[in-house]
MILUM-538547 format. One record per residue: residue number from 1; residue in one letter; x, y, z of N, C-alpha, C in turn. Coordinates in steps of 0.1 Angstrom, whole numbers, m for minus. Example, Ala and Ser with C-alpha at 12.3 -4.5 7.8 and 13.67 -1.06 7.14 Angstrom:
REM MILUM-538547
- 1 / A / 132 / m57 / 78 / 123 / m45 / 78 / 132 / m33 / 78
- 2 / S / 128 / m22 / 71 / 137 / m11 / 71 / 129 / 0 / 79
This chain:
REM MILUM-538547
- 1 / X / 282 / 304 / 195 / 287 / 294 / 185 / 280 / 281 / 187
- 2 / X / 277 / 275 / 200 / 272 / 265 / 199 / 258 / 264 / 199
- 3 / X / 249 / 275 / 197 / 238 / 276 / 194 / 235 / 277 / 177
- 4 / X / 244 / 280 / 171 / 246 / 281 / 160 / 245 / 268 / 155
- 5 / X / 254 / 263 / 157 / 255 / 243 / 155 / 247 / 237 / 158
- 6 / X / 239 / 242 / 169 / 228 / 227 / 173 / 219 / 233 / 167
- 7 / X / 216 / 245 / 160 / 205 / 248 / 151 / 202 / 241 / 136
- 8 / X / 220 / 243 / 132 / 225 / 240 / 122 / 224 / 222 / 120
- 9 / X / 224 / 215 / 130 / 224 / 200 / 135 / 207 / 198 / 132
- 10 / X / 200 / 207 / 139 / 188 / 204 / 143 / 179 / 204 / 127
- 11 / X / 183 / 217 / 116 / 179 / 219 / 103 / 182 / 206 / 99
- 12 / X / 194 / 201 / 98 / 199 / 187 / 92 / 190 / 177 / 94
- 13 / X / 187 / 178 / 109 / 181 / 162 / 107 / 167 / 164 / 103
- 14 / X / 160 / 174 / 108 / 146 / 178 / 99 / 146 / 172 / 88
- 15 / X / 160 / 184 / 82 / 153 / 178 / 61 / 156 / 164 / 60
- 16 / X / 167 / 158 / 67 / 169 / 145 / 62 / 154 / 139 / 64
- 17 / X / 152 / 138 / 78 / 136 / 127 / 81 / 127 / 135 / 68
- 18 / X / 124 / 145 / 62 / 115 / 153 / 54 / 119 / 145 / 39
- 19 / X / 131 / 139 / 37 / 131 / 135 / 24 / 130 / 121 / 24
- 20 / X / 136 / 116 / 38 / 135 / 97 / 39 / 119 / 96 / 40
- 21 / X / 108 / 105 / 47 / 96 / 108 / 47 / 89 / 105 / 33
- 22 / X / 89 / 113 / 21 / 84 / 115 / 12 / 93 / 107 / m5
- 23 / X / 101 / 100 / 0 / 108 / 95 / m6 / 103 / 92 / m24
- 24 / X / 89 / 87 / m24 / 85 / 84 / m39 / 75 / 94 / m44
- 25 / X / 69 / 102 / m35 / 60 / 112 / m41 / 65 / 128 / m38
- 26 / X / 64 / 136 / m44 / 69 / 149 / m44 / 58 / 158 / m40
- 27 / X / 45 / 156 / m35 / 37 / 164 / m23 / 34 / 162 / m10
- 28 / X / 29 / 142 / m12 / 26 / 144 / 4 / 33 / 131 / 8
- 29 / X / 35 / 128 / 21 / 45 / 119 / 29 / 35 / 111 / 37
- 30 / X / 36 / 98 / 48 / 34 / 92 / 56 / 31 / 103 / 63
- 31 / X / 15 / 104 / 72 / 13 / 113 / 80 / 8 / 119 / 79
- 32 / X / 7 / 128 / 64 / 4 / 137 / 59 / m13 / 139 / 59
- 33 / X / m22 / 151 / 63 / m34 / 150 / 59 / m42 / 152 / 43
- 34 / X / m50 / 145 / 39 / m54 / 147 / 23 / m62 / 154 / 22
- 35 / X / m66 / 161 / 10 / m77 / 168 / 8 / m91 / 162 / 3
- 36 / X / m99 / 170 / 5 / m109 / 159 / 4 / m116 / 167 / m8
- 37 / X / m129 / 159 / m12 / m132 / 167 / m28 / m148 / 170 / m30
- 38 / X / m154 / 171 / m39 / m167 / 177 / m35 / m171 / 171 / m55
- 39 / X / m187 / 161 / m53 / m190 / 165 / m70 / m184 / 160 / m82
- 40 / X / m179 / 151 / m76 / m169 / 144 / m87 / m181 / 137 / m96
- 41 / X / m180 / 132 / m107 / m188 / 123 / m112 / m183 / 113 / m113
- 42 / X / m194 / 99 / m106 / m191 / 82 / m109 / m194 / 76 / m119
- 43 / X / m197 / 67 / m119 / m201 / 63 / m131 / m215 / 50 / m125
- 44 / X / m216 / 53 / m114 / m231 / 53 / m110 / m241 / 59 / m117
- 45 / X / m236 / 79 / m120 / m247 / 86 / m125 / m246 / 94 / m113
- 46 / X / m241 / 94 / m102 / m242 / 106 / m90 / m229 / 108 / m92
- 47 / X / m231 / 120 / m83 / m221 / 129 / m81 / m214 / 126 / m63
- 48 / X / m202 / 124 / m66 / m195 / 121 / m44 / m183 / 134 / m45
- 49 / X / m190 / 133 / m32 / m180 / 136 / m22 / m169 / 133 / m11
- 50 / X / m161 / 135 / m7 / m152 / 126 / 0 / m157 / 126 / 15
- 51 / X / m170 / 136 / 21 / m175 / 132 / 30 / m187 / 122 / 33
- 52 / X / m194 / 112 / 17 / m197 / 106 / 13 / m192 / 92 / 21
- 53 / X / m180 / 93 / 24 / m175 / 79 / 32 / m161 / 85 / 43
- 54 / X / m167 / 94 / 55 / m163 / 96 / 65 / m169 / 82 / 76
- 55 / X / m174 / 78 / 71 / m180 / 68 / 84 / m170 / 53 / 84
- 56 / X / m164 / 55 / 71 / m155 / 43 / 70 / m140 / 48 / 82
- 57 / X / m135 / 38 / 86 / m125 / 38 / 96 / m110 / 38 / 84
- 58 / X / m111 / 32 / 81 / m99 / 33 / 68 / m110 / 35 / 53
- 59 / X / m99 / 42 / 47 / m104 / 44 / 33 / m89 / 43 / 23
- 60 / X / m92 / 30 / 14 / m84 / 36 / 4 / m85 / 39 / m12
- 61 / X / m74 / 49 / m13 / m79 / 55 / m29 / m69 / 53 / m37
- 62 / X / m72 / 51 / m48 / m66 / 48 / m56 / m69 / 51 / m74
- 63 / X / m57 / 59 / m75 / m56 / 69 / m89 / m55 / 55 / m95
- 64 / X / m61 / 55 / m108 / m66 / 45 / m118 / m73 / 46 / m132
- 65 / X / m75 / 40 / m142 / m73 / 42 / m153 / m81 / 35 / m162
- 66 / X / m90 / 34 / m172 / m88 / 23 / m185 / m76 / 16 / m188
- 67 / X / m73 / 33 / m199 / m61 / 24 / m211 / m49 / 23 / m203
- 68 / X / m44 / 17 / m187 / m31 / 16 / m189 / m30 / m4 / m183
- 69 / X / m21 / m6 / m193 / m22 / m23 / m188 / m21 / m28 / m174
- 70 / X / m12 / m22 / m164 / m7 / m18 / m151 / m24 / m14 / m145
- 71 / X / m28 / m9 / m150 / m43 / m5 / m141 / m51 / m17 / m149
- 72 / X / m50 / m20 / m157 / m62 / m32 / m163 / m59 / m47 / m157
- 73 / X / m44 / m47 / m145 / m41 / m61 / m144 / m45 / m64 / m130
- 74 / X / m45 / m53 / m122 / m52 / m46 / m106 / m68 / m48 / m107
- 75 / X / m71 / m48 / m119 / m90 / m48 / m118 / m97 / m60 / m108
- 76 / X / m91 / m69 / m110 / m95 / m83 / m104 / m91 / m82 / m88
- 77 / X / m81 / m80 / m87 / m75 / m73 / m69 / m83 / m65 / m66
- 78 / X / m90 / m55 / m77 / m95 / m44 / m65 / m109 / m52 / m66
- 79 / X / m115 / m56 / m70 / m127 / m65 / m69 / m128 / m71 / m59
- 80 / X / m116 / m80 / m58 / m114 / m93 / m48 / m112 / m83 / m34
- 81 / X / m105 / m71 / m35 / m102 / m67 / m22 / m113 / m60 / m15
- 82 / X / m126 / m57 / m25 / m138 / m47 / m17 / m146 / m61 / m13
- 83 / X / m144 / m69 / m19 / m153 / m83 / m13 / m154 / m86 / m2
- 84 / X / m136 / m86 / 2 / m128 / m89 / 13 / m130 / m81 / 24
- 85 / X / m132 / m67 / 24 / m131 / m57 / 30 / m141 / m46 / 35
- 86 / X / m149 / m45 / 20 / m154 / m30 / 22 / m167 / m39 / 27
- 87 / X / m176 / m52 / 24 / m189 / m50 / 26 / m198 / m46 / 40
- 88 / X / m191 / m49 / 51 / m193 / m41 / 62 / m192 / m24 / 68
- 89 / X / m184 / m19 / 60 / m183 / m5 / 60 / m174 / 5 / 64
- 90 / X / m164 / m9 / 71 / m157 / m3 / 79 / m141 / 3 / 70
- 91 / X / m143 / m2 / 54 / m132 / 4 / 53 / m142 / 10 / 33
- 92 / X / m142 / 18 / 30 / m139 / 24 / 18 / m132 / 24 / 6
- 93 / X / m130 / 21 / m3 / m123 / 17 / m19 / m131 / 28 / m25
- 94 / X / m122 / 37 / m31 / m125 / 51 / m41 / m119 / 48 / m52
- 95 / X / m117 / 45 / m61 / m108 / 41 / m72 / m111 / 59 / m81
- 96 / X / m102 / 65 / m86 / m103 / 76 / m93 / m94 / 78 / m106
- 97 / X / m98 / 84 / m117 / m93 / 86 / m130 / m89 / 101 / m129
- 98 / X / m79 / 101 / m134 / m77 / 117 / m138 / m72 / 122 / m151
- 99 / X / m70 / 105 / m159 / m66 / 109 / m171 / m75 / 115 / m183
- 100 / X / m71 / 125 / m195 / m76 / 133 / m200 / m74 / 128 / m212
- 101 / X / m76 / 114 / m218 / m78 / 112 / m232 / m90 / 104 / m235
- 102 / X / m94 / 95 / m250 / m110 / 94 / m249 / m106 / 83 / m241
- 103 / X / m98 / 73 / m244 / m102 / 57 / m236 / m103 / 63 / m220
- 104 / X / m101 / 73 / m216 / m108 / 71 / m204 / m115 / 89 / m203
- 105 / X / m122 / 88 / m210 / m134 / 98 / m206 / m151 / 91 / m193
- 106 / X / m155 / 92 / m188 / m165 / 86 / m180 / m173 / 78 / m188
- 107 / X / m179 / 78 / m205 / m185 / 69 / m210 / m178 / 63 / m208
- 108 / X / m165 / 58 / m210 / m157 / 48 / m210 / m154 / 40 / m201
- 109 / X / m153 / 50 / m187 / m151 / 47 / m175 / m169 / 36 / m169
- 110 / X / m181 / 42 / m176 / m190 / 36 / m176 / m193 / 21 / m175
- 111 / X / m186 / 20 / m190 / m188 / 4 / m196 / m179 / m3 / m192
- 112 / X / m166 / 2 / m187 / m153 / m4 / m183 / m160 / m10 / m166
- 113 / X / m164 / m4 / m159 / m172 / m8 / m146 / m183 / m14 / m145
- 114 / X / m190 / m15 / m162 / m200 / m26 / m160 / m194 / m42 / m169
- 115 / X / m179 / m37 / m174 / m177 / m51 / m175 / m170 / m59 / m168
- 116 / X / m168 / m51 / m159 / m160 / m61 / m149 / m166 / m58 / m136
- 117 / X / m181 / m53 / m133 / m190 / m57 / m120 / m185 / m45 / m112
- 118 / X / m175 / m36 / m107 / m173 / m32 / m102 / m183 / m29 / m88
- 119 / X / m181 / m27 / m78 / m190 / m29 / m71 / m187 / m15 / m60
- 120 / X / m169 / m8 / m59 / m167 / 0 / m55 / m172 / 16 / m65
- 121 / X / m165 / 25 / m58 / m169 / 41 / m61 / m160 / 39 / m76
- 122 / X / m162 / 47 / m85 / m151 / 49 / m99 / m158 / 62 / m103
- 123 / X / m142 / 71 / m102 / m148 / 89 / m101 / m140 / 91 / m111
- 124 / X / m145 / 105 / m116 / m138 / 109 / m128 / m134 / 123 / m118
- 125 / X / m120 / 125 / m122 / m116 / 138 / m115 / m110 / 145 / m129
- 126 / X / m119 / 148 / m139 / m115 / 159 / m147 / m104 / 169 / m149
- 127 / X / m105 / 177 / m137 / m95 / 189 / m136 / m85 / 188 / m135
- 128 / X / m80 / 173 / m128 / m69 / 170 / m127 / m59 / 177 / m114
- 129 / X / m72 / 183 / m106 / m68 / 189 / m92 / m65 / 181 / m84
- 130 / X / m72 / 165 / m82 / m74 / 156 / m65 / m56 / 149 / m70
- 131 / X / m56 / 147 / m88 / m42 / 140 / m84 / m34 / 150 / m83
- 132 / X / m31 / 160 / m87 / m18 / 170 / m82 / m17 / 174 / m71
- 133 / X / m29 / 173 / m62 / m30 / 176 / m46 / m24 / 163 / m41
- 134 / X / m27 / 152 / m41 / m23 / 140 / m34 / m7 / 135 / m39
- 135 / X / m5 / 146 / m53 / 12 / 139 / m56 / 12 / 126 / m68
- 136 / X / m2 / 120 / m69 / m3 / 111 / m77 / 6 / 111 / m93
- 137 / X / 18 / 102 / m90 / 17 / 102 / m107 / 16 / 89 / m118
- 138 / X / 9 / 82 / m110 / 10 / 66 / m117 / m3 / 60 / m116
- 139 / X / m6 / 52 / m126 / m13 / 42 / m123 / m15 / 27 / m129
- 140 / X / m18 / 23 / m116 / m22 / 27 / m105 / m16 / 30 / m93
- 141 / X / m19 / 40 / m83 / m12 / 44 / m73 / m21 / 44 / m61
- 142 / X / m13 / 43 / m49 / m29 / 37 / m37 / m21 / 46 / m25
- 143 / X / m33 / 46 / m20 / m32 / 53 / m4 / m39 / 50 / 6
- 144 / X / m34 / 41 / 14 / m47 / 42 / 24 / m46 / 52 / 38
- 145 / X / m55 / 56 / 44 / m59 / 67 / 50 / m63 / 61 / 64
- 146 / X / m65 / 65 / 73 / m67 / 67 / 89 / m82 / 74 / 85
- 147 / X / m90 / 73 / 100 / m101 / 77 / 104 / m98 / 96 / 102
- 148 / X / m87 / 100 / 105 / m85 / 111 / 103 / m77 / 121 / 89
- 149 / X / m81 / 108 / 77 / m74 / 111 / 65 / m64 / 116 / 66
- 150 / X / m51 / 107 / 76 / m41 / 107 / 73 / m34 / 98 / 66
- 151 / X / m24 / 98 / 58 / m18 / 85 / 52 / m8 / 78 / 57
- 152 / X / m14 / 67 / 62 / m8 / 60 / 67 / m2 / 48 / 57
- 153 / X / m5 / 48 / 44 / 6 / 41 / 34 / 5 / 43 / 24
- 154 / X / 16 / 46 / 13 / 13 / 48 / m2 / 23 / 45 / m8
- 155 / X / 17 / 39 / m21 / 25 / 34 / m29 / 23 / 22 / m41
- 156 / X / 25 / 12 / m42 / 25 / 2 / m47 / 12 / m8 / m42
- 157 / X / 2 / m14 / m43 / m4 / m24 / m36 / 2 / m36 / m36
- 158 / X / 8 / m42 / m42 / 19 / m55 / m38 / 32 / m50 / m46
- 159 / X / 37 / m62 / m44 / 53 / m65 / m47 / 53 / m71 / m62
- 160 / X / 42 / m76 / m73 / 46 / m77 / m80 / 34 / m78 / m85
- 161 / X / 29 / m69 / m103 / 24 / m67 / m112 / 21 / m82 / m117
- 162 / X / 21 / m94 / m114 / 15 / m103 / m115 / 12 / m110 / m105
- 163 / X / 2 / m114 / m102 / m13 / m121 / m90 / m2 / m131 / m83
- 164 / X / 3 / m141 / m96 / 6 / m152 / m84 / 22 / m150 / m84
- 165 / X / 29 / m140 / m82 / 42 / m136 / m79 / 40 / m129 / m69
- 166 / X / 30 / m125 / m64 / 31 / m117 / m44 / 37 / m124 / m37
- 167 / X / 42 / m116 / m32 / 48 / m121 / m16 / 42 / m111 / m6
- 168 / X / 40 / m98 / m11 / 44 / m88 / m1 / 28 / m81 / m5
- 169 / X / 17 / m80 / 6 / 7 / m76 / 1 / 3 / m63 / 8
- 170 / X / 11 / m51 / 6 / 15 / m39 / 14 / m3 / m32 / 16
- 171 / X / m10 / m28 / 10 / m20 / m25 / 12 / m27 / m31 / 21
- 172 / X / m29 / m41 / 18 / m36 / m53 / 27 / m33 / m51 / 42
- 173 / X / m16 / m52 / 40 / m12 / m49 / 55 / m13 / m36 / 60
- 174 / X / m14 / m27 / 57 / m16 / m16 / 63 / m29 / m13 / 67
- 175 / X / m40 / m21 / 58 / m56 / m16 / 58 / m59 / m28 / 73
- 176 / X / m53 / m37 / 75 / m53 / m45 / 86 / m51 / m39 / 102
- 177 / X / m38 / m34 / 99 / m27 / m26 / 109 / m39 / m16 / 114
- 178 / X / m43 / m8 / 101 / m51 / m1 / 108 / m64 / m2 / 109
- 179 / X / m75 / m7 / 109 / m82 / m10 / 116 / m81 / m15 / 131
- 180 / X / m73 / m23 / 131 / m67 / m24 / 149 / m58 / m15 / 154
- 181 / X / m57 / 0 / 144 / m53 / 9 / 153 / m37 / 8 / 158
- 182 / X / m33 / 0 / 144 / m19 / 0 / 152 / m11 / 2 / 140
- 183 / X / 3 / 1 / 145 / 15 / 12 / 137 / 11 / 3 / 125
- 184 / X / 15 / 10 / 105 / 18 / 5 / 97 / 34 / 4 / 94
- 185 / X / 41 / m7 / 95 / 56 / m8 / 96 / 63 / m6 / 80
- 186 / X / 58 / m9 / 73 / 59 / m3 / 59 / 51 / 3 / 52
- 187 / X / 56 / 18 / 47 / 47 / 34 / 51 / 45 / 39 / 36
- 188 / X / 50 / 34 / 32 / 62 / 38 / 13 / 67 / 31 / 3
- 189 / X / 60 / 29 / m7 / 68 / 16 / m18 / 71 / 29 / m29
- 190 / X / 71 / 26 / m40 / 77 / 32 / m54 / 63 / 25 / m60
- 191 / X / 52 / 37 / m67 / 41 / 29 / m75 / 43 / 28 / m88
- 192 / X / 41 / 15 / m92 / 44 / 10 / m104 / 30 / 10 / m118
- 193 / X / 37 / 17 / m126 / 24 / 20 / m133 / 22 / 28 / m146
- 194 / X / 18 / 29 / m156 / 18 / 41 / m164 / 19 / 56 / m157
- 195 / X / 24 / 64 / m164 / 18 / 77 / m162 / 7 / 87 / m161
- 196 / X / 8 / 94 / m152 / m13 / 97 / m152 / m4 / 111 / m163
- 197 / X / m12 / 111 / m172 / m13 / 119 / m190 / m19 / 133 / m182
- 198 / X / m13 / 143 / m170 / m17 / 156 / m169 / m16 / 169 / m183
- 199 / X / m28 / 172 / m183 / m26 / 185 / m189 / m14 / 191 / m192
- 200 / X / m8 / 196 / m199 / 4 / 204 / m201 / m4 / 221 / m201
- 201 / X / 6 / 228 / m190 / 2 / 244 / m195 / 11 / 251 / m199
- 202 / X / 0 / 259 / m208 / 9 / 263 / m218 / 20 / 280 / m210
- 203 / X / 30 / 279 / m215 / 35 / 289 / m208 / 40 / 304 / m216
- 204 / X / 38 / 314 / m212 / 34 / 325 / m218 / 48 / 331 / m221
């Protein structure tokens, strides 16, 4: 009987940490390892890979968009933040589309990255595989990653959809935390954002 219980105890606290874990996304959690992708098209004109920037110590990515206002008001942050960040190498900015209508087909994704200088990666994930593997359903939605593409935070990049209302610059802090290799104390926000417009299948 009392093996029974402490089994029955031991299931409990599992699922509970398994749902306080994954709290805003419904595939992957704090911790979790990501998949990585092969061939994507940028809007460079090449084609990446996600072993393309293995040499970065942190990487983060971020499901992103043209037409959604919520991704068009982040353009200027993510600019300002590869400035801040990426030019030494030691950390990575992927920005990725997976939406399926024309304002964001890759011409679009083209001219949208030469009008605002972009200076990071901007992928088209067509299939709509990288965001249903990673759980992505907003944008914009961010993750930053460990040397060992683990997620060490996702979610929201600040506390508020307008620049000079931050207080809380959660990406920032995590992309810091880790580089020196130490704990990220806030793991999980709620991302705030349009809907990423997946495929509907049809069902038979």
């Amino acid at each position: 009987m009392r093996i029974l219980v402490s089994s029955l105890l031991l299931l409990l606290i599992a699922t509970t940490f398994k749902v306080q874990a994954g709290k805003y996304n419904p595939t992957k959690s704090p911790g979790d390892q990501v998949p990585g992708f092969n061939d994507l098209p940028g809007v460079d004109g090449k084609k990446h890979s996600f072993a393309d920037y293995q040499k970065a110590k942190v990487k983060l990515v971020v499901f992103t968009c043209n037409s959604c206002p919520y991704a068009v008001d982040y353009e200027d942050r993510l600019n300002d933040f590869y400035e801040q960040y990426c030019k030494e190498g030691k950390v990575a900015l992927i920005a990725i589309n997976s939406n399926r209508i024309p304002a964001d087909s890759l011409e679009k994704m083209k001219q949208r990255a030469k009008e605002k200088k972009f200076r990071f990666a901007y992928l088209f994930d067509q299939s709509q595989q990288l965001a249903r593997q990673y759980g992505a359903l907003r944008t914009p939605e961010f993750y930053v990653l460990d040397a060992e593409n683990r997620i060490v935070y996702m979610g929201a990049f600040d506390d508020s959809t307008k620049a000079i209302q931050v207080k809380q610059k959660y990406v920032e802090q995590a992309v810091k935390a880790s580089l020196k290799s130490k704990e990220v104390h806030i793991q999980e926000t709620p991302p705030i954002g349009c809907l990423i417009r997946f495929k509907r299948s049809r069902k038979r």
